[in-house]
C-alpha positions in Angstrom: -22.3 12.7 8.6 -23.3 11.8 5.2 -21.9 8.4 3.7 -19.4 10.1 1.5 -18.3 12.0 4.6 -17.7 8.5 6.5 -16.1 7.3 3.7 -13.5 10.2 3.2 -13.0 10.0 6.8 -12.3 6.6 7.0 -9.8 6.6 3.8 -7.9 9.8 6.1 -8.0 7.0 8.7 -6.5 3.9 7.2 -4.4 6.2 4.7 -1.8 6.4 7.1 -1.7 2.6 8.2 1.3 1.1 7.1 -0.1 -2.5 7.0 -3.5 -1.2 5.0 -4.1 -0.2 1.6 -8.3 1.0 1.1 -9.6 1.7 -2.0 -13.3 3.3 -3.0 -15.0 0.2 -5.0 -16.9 2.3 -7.3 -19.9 0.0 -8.5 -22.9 0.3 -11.0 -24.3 -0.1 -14.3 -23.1 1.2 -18.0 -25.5 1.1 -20.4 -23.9 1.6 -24.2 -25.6 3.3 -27.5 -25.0 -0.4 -29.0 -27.4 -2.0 -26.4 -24.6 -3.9 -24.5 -24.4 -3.5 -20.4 -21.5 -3.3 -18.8 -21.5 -4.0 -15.1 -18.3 -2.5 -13.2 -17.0 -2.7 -9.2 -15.6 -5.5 -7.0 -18.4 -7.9 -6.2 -21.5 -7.1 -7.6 -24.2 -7.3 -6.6 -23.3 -5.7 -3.2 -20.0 -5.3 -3.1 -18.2 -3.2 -0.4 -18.1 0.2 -1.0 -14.1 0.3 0.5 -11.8 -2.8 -0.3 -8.4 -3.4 -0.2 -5.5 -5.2 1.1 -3.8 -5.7 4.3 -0.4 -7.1 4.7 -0.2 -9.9 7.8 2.9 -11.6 8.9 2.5 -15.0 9.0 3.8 -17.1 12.1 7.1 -18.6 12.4 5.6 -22.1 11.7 4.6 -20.4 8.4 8.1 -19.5 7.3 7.7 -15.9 8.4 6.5 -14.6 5.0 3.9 -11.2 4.5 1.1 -11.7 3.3 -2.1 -10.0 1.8 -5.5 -10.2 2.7 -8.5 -8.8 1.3 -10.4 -5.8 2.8 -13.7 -5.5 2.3 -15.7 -2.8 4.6 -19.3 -1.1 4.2 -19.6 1.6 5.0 -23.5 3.2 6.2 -24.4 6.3 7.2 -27.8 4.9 8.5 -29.6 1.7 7.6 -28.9 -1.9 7.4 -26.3 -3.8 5.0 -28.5 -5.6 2.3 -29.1 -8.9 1.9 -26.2 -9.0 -0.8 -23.5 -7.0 0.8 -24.1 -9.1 4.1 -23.2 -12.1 1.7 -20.6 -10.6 0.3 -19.0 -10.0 3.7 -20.2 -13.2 4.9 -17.8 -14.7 1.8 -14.9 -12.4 2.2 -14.8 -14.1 6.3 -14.9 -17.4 5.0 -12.0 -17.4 2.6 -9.9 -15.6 5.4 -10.1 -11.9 4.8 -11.3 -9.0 6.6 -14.8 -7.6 6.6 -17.2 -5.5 8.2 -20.0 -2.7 8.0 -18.7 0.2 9.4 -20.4 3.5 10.5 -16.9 5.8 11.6 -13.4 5.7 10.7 -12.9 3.9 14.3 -15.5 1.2 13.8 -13.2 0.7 10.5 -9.8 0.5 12.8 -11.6 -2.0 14.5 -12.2 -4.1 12.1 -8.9 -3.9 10.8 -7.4 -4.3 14.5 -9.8 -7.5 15.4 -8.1 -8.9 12.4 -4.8 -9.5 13.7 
């Protein structure tokens, strides 16, 4: 499967989640007549090519309340993450969201499911 194939399959995947809202994280340059450059996606350079948001219940301790937390997953065909979208995900971790490069929608419910 091609990329964009993963990626549709994966969105069919996580679609139907009730806890899981993905979204494609279009990303790239614009360049304008005027000479002004307009950069546009979530997290460039190398952001995730599928973010979102995933709701969490929080403890009792905590009051009980829903939370969000960000989604952030690559997703490769073949290949390696670069050096920026491994720091991307590497940031997303550390402020407490979820993140991973994924290959197939299940490596995606994985993720997703490793986060609870």
């Amino acid at each position: 499967m091609t990329e964009a194939q993963i990626q549709a399959a994966i969105m069919l995947a996580v679609g139907g989640r009730e806890d899981t809202r993905v979204f494609r994280n279009n990303a790239g340059v614009a360049h304008y007549p005027d000479g002004s450059v307009v950069r546009y996606g979530v997290g460039n350079p190398g952001g995730s090519d599928l973010i979102g948001i995933q709701a969490v219940t929080i403890t009792p301790a905590m009051v009980g309340q829903v939370i969000g937390r960000f989604v952030a997953l690559e997703v490769k065909a073949n290949g390696r993450a670069t050096q920026e979208q491994r720091a991307f995900i590497a940031m997303v971790l550390r402020f407490g969201g979820v993140a991973g490069v994924v290959r197939s929608p299940e490596e995606a419910v994985a993720v997703l499911e490793a986060s609870r």
